[in-house]
C-alpha positions as CSV (number, residue, x, y, z in Angstrom):
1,X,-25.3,83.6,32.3
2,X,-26.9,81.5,34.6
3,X,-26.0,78.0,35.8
4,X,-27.0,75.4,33.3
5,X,-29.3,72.6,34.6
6,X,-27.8,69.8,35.4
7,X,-29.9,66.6,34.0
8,X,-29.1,63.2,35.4
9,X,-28.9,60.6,32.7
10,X,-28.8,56.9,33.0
11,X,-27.9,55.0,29.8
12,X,-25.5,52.1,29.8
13,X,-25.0,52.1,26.0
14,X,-22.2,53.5,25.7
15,X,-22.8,55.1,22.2
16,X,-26.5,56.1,22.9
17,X,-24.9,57.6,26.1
18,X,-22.3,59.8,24.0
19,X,-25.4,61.0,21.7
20,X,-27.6,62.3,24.8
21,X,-24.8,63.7,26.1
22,X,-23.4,65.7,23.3
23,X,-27.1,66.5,22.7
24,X,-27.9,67.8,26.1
25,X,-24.6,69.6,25.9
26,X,-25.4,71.4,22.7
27,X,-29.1,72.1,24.2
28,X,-27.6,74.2,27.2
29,X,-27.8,71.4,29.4
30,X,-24.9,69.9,31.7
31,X,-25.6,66.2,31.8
32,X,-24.2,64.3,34.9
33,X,-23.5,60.5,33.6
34,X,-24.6,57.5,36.4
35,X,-23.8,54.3,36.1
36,X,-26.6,52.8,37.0
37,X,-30.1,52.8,38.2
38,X,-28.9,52.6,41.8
39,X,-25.9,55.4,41.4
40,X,-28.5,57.5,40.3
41,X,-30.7,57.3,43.0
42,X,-27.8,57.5,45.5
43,X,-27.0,61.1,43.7
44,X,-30.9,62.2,43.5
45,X,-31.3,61.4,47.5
46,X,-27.8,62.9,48.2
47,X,-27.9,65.9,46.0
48,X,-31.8,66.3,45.0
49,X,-31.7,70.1,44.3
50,X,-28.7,69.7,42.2
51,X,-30.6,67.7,39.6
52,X,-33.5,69.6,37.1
53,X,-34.5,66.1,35.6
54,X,-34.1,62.9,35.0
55,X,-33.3,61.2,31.7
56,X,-33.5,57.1,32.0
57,X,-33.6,54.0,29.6
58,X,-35.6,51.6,30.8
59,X,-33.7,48.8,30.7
60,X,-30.3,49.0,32.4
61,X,-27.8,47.1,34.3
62,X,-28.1,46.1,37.8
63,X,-30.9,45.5,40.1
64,X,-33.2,48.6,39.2
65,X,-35.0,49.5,35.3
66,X,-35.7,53.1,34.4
67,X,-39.3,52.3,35.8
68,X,-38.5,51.9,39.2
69,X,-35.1,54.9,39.1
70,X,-38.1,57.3,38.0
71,X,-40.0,55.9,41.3
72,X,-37.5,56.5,43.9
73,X,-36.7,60.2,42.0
74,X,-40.3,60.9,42.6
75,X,-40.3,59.9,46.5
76,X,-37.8,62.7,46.5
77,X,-39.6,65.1,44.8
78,X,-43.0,64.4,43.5
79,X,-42.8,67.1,40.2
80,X,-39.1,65.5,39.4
81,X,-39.0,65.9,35.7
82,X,-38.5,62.3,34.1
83,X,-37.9,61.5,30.2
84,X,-37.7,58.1,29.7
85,X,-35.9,56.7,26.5
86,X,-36.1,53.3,25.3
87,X,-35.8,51.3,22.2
88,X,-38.8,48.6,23.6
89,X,-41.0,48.3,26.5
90,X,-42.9,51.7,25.4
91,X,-46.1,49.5,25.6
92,X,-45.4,49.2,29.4
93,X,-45.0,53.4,30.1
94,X,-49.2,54.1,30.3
95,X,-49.2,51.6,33.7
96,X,-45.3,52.0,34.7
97,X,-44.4,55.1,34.0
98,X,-44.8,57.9,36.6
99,X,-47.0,60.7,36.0
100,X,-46.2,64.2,33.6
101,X,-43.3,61.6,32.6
102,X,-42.7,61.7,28.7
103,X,-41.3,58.5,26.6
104,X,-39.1,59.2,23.4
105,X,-38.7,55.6,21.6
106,X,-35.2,54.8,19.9
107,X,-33.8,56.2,17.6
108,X,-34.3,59.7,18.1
109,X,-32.8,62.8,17.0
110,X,-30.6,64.8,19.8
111,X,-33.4,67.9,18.6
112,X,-36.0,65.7,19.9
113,X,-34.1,64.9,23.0
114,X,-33.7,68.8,24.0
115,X,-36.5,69.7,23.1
116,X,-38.5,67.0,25.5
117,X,-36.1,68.0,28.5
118,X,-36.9,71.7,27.6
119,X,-40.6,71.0,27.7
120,X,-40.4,68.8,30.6
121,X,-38.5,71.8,32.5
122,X,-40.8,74.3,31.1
123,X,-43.9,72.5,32.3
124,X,-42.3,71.8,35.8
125,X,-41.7,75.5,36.4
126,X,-45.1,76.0,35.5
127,X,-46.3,73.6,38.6
């Protein structure tokens, strides 16, 4: 069986965290847990063919929001797969948001998370 990908995630609730994890785990995904916006982007620029996609809150701790995380991963790689989660700010995704992103708005179901980052993985092979 092939490697499974490997999606970054960046959620600094620690419960919501566990759900997209277990979630992404249970979807065939391995999920690779950062800290913050700026670990992230530290791992994406150190390690960018490691990653398949990027799933982000918007609002996190530290200096950088999901916005701008989804920003620098597209310097890196212009088709990076991004999935943005958040429970508010959805209104800003249209002029914030980077292209072919996709936004799932709190609460979701863990079937709705995997299938988004299947989608998102799907259309990015397709590119």
């Amino acid at each position: 069986m092939p490697d499974a990908p490997i999606i970054l995630v960046i959620e600094d609730d620690r419960d919501l965290q566990s759900l997209v994890e277990d979630a992404l785990k249970d979807g065939g995904f391995e999920p690779a847990i950062a800290g913050s916006g700026e670990e992230a982007l530290t791992l994406l620029k150190a390690f960018r063919t490691k990653y398949s996609a990027l799933v982000t809150d918007i609002r996190l701790l530290g200096r950088l929001d999901g916005w701008r995380v989804a920003r620098g991963a597209r310097e890196v790689d212009p088709a990076f797969p991004v999935l943005y989660i958040t429970g508010g700010g959805g209104d800003e995704w249209p002029t914030k948001g980077v292209p072919d992103s996709v936004l799932l708005q709190k609460p979701f179901s863990p079937d709705e998370l995997v299938a988004e980052v299947t989608k998102l993985l799907k259309d990015a092979a397709k590119a």
